[in-house]
N, C-alpha and C positions, 0 to 999 in steps of 0.2 A: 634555504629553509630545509631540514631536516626533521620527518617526520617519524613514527614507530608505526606502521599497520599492524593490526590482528593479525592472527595467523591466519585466519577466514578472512578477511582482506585483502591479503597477501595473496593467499589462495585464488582469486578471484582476479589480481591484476596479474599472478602468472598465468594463467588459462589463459587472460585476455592474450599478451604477447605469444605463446604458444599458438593459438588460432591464425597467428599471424594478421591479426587485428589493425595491433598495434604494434610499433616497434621496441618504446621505452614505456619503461613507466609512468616517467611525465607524462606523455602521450594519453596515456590510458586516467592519468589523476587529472586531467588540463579539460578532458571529455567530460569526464564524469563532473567536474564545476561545473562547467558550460551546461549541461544537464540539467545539473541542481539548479542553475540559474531562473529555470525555464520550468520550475516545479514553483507555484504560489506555495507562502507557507500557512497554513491551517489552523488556529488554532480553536477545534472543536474536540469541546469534552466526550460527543460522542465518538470522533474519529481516532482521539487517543485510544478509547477504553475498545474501539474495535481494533485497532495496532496490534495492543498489548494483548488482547485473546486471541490472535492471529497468531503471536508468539508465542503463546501455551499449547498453540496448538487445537485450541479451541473455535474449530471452522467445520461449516458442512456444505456440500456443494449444493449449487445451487441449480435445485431439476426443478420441472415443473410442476412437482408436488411442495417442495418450498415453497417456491414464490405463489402457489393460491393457498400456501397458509397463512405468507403475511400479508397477503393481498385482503385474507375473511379479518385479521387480526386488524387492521388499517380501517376496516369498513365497522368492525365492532366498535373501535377508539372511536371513529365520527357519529357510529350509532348512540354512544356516550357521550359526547359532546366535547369528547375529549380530542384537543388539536393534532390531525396528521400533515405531516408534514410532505410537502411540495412533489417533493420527486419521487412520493411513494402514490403520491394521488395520479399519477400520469405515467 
């Protein structure tokens, strides 16, 4: 099989070999399956539309002034009646 990587791809499986990682490139694409093997695939409309703002660029870290505003924001939705979800209640 013969494949075409990006040049950001590319980029990425030569650093791996250069690190002395890896030897080949297979090496380094045969890992990186095996990886992906090992990732469930997701299909949530909110985890896409977080991806794609991730890729704009559009992220803010996360201090602890974040997290007690979405902590008051989670607590306002239930003070609404409006549903929060699981892993933000805990």
């Amino acid at each position: 099989m013969n494949i075409t990587l990006t040049p950001e791809a590319q980029a990425i499986v030569d650093r791996e070999i250069e690190s002395g990682r890896y030897e080949t490139v297979e090496a380094v694409v045969v890992q990186a399956l095996y990886q992906l093997e090992d990732v469930p695939f997701v299909d949530d409309e909110l985890l896409v539309e977080a991806r794609a703002q991730a890729d704009r660029g559009e992220t803010r870290e996360l201090t602890e002034e974040v997290m007690r505003e979405l902590l008051d924001r989670a607590r306002d939705s239930s003070r609404e009646g409006k549903s929060v979800r699981d892993e933000v209640k805990y």
